[in-house]
N, C-alpha and C positions, 0 to 999 in steps of 0.2 A: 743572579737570582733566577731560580728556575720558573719557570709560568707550567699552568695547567694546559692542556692541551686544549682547542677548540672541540664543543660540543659537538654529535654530527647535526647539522640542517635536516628539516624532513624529505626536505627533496635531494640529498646525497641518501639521505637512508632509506628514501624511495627507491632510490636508483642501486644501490644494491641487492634490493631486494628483485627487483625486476630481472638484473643479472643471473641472481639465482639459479631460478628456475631453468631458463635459457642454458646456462651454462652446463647444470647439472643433466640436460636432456643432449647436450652437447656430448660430454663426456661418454655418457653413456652411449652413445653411435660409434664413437671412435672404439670404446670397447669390443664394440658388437663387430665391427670392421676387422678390429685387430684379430678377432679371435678366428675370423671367418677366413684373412687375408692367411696363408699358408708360408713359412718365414723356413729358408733353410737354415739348416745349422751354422753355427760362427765356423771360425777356426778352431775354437778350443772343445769344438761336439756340443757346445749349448747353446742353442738358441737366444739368446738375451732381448734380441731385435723385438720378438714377440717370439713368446715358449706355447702360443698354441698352433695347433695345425688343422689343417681341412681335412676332416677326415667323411671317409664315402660311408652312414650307414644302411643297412638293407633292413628299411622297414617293412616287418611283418602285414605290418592293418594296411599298407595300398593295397596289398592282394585281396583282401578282406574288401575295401573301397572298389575294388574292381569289381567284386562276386555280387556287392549291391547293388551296383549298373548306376552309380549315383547322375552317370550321363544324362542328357536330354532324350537317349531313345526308348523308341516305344517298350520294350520288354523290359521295363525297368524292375528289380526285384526289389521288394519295400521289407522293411522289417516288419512292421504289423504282420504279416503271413509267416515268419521263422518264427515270432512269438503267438502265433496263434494256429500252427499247421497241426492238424489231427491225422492227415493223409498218412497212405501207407511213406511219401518219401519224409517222413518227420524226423528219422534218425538223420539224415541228411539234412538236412537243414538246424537239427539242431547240432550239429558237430558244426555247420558254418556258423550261429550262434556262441557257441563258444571262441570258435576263433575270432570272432569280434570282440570277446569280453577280454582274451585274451590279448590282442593287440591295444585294446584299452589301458589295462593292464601294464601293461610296458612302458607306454605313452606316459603313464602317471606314476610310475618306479614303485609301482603296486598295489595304487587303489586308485580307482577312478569313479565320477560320477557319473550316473546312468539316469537318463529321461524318459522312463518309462509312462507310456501312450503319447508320446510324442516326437514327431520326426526331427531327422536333423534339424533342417528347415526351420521346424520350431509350430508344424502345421500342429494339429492333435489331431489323431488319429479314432477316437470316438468311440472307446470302448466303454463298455457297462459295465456293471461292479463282476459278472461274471467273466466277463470276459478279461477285466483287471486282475481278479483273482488267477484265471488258467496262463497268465503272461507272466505273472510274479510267481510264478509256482514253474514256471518255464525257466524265468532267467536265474532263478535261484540251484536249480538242477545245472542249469551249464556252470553258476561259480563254483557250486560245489563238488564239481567235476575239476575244477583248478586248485581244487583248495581255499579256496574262499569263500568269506560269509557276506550274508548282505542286509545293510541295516537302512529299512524306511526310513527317509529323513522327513520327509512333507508330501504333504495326498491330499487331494481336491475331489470333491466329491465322493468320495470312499468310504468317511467314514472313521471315527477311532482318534488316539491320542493328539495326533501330528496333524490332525481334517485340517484344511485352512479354505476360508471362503474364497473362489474366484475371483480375480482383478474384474474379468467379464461378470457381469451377472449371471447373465444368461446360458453360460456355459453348461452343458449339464456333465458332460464326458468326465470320464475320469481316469486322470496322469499324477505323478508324482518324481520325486528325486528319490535314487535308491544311494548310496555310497557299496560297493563291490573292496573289500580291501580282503589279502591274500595272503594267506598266514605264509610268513620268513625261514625259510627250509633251514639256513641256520643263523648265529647271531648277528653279521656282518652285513646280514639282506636287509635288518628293519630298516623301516624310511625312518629317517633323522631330520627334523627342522628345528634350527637355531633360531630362538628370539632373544634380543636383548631387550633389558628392562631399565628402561632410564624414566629420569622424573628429578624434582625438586626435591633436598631434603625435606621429612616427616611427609612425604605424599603417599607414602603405605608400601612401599615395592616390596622391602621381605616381607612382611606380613600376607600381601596379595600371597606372592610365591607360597609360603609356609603353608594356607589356607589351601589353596587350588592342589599342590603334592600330598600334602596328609590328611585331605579333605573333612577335617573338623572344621570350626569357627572360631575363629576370634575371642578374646576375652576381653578386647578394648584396652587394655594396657601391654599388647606387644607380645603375647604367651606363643603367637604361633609365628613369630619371628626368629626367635633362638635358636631353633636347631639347624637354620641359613647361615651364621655367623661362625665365621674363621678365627677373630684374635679376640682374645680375653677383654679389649678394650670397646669392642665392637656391643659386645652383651651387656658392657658398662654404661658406655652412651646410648646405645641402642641405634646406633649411626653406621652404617656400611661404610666399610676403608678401603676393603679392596675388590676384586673380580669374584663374587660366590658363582659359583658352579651347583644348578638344582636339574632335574629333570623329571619328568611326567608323561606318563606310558599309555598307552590304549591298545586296547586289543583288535581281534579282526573284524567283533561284532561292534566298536566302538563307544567299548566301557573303560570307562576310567580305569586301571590297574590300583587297587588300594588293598591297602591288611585289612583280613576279615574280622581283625580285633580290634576295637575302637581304641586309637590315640596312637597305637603301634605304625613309626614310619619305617616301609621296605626299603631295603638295601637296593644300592644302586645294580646290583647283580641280581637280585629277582624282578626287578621292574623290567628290566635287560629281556631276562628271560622268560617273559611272562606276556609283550607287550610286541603288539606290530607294526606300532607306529610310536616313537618316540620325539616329546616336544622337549629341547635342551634351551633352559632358561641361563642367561647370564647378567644373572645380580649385579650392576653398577653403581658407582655411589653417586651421593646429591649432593652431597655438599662439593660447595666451590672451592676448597682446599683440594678435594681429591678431585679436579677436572682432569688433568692429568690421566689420571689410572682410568678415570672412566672414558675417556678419549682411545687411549690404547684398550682396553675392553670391548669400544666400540670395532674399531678397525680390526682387532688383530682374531676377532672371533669372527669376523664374516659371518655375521646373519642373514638370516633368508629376510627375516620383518624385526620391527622395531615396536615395543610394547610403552607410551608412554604413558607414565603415571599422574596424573593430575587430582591432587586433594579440592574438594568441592568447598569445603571452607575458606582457601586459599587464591586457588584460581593458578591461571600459566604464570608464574611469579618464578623471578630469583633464577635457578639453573634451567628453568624447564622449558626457556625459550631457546635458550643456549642449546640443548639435548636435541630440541627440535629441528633447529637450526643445521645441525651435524648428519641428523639422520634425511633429512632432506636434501645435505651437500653429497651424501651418498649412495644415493636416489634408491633409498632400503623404503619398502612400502611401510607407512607408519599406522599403528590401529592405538585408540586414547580409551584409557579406563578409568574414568571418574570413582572416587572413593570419597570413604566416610560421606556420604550423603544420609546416613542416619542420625548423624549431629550437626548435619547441615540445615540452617533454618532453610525456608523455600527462596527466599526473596534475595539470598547469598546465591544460590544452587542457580538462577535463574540468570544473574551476572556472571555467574563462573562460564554458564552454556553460551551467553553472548559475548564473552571476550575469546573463548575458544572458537567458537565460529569466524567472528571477524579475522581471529589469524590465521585460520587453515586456509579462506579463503582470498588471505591477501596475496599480492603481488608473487612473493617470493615461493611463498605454499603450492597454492593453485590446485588445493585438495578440496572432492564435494562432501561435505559432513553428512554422514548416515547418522542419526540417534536410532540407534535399538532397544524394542521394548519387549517384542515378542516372538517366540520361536519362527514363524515363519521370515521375518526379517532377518535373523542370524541366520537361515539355511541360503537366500539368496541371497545376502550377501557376503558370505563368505565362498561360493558360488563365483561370484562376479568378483575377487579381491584379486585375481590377478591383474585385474587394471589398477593402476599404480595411483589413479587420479581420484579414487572414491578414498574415503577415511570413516571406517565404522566406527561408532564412537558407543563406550557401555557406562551405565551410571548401576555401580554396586556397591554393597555393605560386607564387608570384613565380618562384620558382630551377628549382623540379623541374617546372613548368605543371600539377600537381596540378588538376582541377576546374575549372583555365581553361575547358573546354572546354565544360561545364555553363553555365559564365557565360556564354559567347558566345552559346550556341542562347537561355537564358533572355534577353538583351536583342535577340536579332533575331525572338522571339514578342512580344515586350510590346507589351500593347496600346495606341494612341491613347488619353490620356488629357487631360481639360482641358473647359472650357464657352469657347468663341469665337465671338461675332456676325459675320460679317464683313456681313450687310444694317445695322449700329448705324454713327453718325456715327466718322470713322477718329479715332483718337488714340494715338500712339504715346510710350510713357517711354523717356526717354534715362539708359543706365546706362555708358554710357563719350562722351568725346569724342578726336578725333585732329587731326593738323594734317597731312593727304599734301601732299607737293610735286607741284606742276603738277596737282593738285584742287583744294587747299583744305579747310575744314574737313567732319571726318567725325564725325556722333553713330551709337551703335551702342545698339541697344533690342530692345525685345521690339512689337507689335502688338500692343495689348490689344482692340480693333474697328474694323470697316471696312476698308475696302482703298484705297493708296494707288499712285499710276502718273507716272511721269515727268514732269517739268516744270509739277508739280501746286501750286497756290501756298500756303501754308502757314503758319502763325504759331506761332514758338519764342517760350516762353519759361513760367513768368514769372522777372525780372530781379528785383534787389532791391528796385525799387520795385512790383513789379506786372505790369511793362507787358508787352507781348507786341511782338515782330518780325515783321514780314512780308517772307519770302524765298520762293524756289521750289527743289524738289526737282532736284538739276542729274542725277545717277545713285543707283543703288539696288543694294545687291548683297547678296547670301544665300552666306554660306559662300565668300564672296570669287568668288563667280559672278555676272557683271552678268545683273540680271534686270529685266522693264520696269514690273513691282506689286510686292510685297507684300500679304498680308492678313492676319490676325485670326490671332493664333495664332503668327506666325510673326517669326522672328528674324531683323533688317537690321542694313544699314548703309545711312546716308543722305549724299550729299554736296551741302550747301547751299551758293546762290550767296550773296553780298553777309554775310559773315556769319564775326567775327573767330573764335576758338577761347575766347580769353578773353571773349567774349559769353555762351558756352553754360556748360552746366556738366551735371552729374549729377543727376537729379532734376528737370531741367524737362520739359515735354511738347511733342509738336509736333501740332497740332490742323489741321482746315482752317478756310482763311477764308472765310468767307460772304459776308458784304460789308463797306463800308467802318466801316459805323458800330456792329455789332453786335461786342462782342469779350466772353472768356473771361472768366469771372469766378472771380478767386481769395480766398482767406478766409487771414485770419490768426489766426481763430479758431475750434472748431468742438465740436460735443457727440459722444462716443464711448461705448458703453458697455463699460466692460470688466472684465478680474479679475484682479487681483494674483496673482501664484503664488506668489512670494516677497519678504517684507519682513522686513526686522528686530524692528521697531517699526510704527508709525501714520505712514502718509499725509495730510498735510494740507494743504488751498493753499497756495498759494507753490513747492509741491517741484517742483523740475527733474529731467526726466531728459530722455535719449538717445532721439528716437521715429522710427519707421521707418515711412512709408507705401510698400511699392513701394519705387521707386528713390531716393524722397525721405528724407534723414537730417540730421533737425536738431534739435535742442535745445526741447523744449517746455515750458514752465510749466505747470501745471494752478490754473485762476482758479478755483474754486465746482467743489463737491462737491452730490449730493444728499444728501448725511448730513455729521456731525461731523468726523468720520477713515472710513478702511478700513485692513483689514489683508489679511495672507494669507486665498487662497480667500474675499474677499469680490469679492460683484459689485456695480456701483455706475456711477451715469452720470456721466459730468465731464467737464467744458469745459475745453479745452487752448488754449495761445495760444504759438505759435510764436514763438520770440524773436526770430531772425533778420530772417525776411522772410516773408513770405506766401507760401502753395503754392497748386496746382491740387489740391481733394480731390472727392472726389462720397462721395454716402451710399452703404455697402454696403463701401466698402474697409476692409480689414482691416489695423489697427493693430498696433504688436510696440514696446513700449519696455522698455528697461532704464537701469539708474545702479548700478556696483556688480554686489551681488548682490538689487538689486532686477529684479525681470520682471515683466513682466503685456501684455497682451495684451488686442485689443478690437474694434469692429465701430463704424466712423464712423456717427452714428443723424441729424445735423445738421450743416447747415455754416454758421459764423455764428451771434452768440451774442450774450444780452443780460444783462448783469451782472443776478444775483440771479435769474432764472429757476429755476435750478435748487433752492435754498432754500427750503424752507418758515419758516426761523425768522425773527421778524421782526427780530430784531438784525442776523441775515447780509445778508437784505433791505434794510437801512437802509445801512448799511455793504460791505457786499460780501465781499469775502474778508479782510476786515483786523481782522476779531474774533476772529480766531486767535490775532492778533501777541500779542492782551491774555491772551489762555487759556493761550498759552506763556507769559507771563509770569508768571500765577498759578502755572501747575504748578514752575517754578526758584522761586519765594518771593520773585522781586524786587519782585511788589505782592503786599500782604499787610496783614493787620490787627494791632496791636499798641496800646502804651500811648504817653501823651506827646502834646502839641501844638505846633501851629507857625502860623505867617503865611503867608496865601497873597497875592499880587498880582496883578491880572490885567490883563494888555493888551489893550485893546479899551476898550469904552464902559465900562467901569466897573461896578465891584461888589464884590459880597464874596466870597471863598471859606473855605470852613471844611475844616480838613484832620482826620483822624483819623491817627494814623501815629508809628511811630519819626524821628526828624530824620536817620538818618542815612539816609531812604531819599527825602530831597527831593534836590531837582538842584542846590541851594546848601549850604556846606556850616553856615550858619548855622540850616539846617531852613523857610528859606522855599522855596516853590513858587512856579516861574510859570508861570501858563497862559496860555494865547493862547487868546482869547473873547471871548463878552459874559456880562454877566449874573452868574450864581451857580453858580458852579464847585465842583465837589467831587470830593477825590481821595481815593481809598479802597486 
């Protein structure tokens, strides 16, 4: 009869959560190491050990850092004087001006924020409205010397839409935040940031989406969710099933990109081209039937942030701890947008805000909740969101556009986030395939390094035996805009010659070829280390579960433990072997499995594995993982010690065996034993 598994204790599920954090800031160092650490190539010309490399850049703004004398000596040259010189050397100073907007510039992959009347430092500089006005009328001529515009974001003392009163009182001077962003010479330059949109079923995420891209409203029954939805069933239920793909554009002055004709949504090719900074949303589902897809949604789209949807009616219920859970296992900075608070009574809305606080800031979270209610809060904190440990949080309406308008400015500040080589050998993951007519087949990925260019020859795969395909790249396109590269960072579509649909799949890679004899080497086995968040019970070889590297999702065994068992909030190294087929892994990618309401999570440490390494006991050693099967045995009672004798027989060269035991626990029902052996056999 089978039993229910034990509930977890609070203090196991404490202690998972405490691992969390730890773990996930863990991981993340050894990334940051791996990527820094400089790996030669294998034998076979690819790198697997770790595929990134050190590379030497020559940053433009130290010379700029130099020409400001930011040193401690006396001649130090201040910005205040390049933004305020009238003298005859103004043309000189303003050409070093520019080359600071410019290094800026760079720094931010083409827009940056600027603290005008105020030093690096963070001093102010104490300029008066005149004097604010002939500084902004200065730094606006040197972007516009770059090609770029620049859009006041908040002003203190100034005056106008964006005035915000001083944290000082007293302060009278007046500084502000500008945003500098730089129109894209062609379509391959826009900045691109991935967000994924998770949440509970009915917590509003197509609808948010449909609202914020075609910027109408809601009509409270789901009107601006439809045009998000892929399969006929999706419009039926009104329930996301698989990976939607939406996207949302701004320009250089940091206007929404929308059709000038009310209800009319632009094509993915005018927003493209129309737009200097693109936010690419990935619709995942909520319900718990499809974790799954949204798990691989999660991973295989590498977002820069994580957008979670929380209905105010509801509260973090159902999937949306789970969601949470995941994006924190892979330490994606997370921002919460509260919805339907327009049918939310107060006294609901007010327990939704205290159970969401309590878990940002428990244990395993360890995120500080911002509540945003007014423009100058979204400009500073979207400002300050590169630190990983704040969590902005919005409360908006779908129906009424409540705070919409907070969310918009907060996604056209946010900044560039993400680590991309593009000097590392190119390798791109495939998280979708297509089949276009009069193309032919189309994979769609992310660019994890290097940069790739038309008619460039390539090797897909691996297939289930291993092998790899050699085809060439026919077109390339970004946001359905033919482009002649891609690089590191960024999100294609590829369309290959000679190359069925049912050849590719989700989860393979497309690598370059070197030459003819050196190819990719894949493992179907590999060392990880990782840490259970939640289990029932003990983990021991033989357990299968669901593993997620990336775009890849298949089923893995775990062969050898370095210990006994593990349980919850243990950490622990173990060799996995894919059941299926072999993958392309490198050391440093970050692992995500579940089975159930098992999870744990982990950091690839080897690829390729050698029975017993992991063991110190020398039974495991001699045997492998199969002196478990006998431990389980003992623990049910079906070997066991008792009274009474029997006959054993042995097949093989012959001998005796002597048995200890009840007869009803021999495999005959007369109480003999037979072993298969030599020699002198004894069952116990």
């Amino acid at each position: 009869m089978s039993t229910r598994p034990n509930k977890q204790t609070p203090q196991e599920r404490r202690k998972g959560e405490f691992a969390l954090s730890d773990f996930a800031e863990y991981v993340e160092k050894q990334q940051a190491r791996q990527r820094n650490h400089s790996v030669a190539p294998s034998d076979s010309g690819y790198s697997t050990a770790g595929r990134s490399t050190t590379t030497t850049e020559d940053h433009a703004e130290l010379d700029i850092i130099d020409q400001l004398g930011l040193s401690d000596a006396p001649n130090q040259v201040k910005l205040k004087d390049w933004l305020l010189d009238t003298s005859e050397d103004a043309g000189a100073t303003f050409q070093s001006l520019s080359g600071l907007v410019q290094a800026r510039l760079g720094e931010g992959h083409g827009e940056t924020l600027f603290n005008l009347g105020q030093e690096d430092s963070g001093d102010i500089m104490g300029f008066n409205k005149e004097q604010w006005a002939m500084a902004l009328t200065r730094i606006t001529e040197a972007a516009k010397a770059l090609n770029a515009d620049i859009k006041v974001l908040l002003t203190y003392n100034v005056g106008g839409d964006v005035d915000a009163v001083p944290q000082n009182g007293k302060e009278t001077a007046c500084y502000g935040k500008l945003l500098i962003r730089q129109a894209p010479a062609t379509p391959e330059e826009v900045i691109e940031t991935r967000i994924a949109v998770v949440g509970n079923v009915d917590a509003g995420k197509s609808t948010m989406l449909g609202v914020l891209v075609k910027g109408g409203l809601d009509d409270g029954r789901g009107k601006a969710r439809v045009n998000l939805f892929r399969h006929k069933h999706e419009i039926e239920s009104g329930r996301t099933s698989s990976v939607g793909m939406e996207i949302m554009g701004f320009d250089t002055k940091g206007e929404t990109v929308t059709s000038s004709v009310p209800g009319r949504k632009l094509t993915w090719n005018e927003i493209g081209t129309r737009s200097a900074k693109v936010i690419s949303f990935t619709d995942l589902a909520g319900h718990e039937r499809y974790l799954r897809t949204t798990v691989f949604g999660l991973l295989s789209s590498s977002p820069n942030y994580c957008l979670l949807m929380v209905a105010a009616n509801n509260g973090l219920i159902g999937m949306s701890k789970e969601h949470l859970g995941i994006a924190l296992a892979l330490n994606v900075p997370v921002m919460v947008v509260i919805t339907k608070i327009d049918i939310c009574p107060p006294h609901i809305l007010e327990q939704t805000i205290t159970q969401l606080t309590r878990i940002l800031k428990s244990p395993g979270a360890r995120k500080i909740p911002i509540f945003i209610k007014t423009h100058e809060e979204t400009v500073q904190t979207a400002t300050q969101f590169v630190s990983q440990r704040i969590c902005p949080i919005f409360q908006v309406s779908n129906v009424t556009g409540e705070h919409l308008d907070l969310v918009r400015t907060f996604l056209n500040i946010l900044p560039h986030h993400g680590h991309y080589d593009a000097e590392a050998p190119f390798e791109f993951h495939i998280n979708d395939t297509f089949s276009v007519p009069f193309v032919g087949t189309v994979v769609s990925g992310v660019v994890k390094s290097g940069v790739i260019h038309t008619g460039d020859t390539v090797l897909v795969g691996p297939d289930s035996l291993g092998q790899f395909q050699t085809t060439n790249i026919r077109s390339i396109e970004r946001k359905r805009i033919s482009v002649p590269f891609a690089s590191a960072g960024q999100s294609a579509s590829f369309a290959l010659k000679r190359i069925r649909r049912k050849e590719v799949r989700k989860g393979m890679v497309v690598l370059p070829k070197l030459d003819a004899l050196s190819l990719p080497k894949v493992y179907r086995e590999f060392v990880a280390e990782v840490l259970i968040l939640s289990h029932a019970t003990t983990i021991r070889p033989k357990y299968q579960a669901m593993l997620h590297v990336g775009p890849v999702s298949q089923t893995c065994a775990i062969i050898e433990i370095d210990r006994e068992f593990i349980r919850t909030g243990d950490r622990a190294t173990v060799a996995f072997r894919f059941v299926q087929r072999p993958e392309y892994l490198a050391v440093g990618d970050r692992i995500l499995f579940r089975e159930g309401r098992t999870k744990g999570l982990g950091i690839v440490k080897a690829v390729g594995f050698e029975l017993g390494s992991l063991n110190s006991r020398p039974e495991a050693q001699a045997h492998g993982a199969g002196w478990t099967g006998r431990e389980k045995l003992k623990e049910k009672g079906v070997v066991g010690t008792g009274t009474g004798t029997g006959t054993a027989t042995t097949a093989g060269a012959g001998g005796t065996a002597s048995r200890t035991g009840p007869a009803k626990e021999s495999t005959m029902g007369n109480g003999t034993a037979v072993v298969s052996g030599s020699g002198v056999a004894k069952v116990k």
